[in-house]
C-alpha positions as CSV (number, residue, x, y, z in Angstrom):
1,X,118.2,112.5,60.3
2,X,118.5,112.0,56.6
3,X,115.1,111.8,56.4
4,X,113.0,114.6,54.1
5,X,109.7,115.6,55.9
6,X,106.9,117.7,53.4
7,X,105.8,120.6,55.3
8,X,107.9,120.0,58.4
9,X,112.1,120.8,59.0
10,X,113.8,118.5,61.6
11,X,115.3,120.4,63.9
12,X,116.6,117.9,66.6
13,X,116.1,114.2,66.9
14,X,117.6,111.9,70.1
15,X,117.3,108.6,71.2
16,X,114.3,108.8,74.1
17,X,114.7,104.6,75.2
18,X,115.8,101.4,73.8
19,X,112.3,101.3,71.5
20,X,111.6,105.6,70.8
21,X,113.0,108.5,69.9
22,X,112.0,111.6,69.3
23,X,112.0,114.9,67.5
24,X,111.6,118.5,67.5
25,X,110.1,119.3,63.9
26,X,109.2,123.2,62.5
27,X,106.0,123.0,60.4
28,X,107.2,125.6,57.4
29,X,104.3,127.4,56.5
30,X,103.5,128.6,60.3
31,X,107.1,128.1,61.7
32,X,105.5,126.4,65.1
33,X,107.8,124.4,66.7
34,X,106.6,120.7,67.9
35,X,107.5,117.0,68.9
36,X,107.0,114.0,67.6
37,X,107.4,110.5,69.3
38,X,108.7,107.8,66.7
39,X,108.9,103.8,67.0
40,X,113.3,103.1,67.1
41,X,113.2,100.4,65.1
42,X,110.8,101.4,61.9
43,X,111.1,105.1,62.2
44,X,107.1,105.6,62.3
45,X,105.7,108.2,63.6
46,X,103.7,107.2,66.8
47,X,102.3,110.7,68.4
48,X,103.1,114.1,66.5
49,X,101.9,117.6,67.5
50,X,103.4,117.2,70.9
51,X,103.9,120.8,72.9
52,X,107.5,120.2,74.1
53,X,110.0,117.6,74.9
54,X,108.5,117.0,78.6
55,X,105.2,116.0,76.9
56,X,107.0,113.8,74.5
57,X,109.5,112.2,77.5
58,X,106.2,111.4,79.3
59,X,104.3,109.3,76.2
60,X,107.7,107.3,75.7
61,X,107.7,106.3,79.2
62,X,103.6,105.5,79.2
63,X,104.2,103.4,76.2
64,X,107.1,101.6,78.0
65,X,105.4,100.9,80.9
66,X,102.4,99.7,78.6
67,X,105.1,97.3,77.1
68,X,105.9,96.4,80.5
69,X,102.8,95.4,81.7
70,X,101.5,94.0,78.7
71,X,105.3,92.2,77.7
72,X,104.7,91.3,74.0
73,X,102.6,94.6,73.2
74,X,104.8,95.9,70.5
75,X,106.3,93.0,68.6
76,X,110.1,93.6,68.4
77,X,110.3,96.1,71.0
78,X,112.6,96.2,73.7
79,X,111.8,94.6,77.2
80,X,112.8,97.0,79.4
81,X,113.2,97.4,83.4
């Protein structure tokens, strides 16, 4: 969480599965609070502007089922069951 964001103050960031996590982030000029979904093992930002931590749980488990179905989807990722 050593990461400096322009615009944006990390507020909480946790493991979501073996290939995501994510992160609550408060834009600075507005002070909104939001979610991001990022890629575990570059850090990338996948999905941002998410409402709340239930939205972001559910695009982490749509993208592991994706990888599921799909099996080599997202190279490097995780095969989970």
């Amino acid at each position: 969480m050593d990461e400096v964001l322009i615009g944006r103050e990390i507020l909480l960031e946790e493991q979501a599965s073996p290939n995501y996590r994510y992160r609550q982030v408060r834009w600075r000029r507005t002070g909104e609070v939001r979610w991001e979904v990022l890629d575990g093992s570059s850090n990338h930002p996948v999905l941002t502007d998410l409402a709340d931590r239930d939205e972001a749980l559910r695009v982490v488990r749509g993208l592991e089922r994706v990888g599921q179905q799909l099996e080599q989807a997202f190279p490097g990722h995780v095969l989970i069951h």
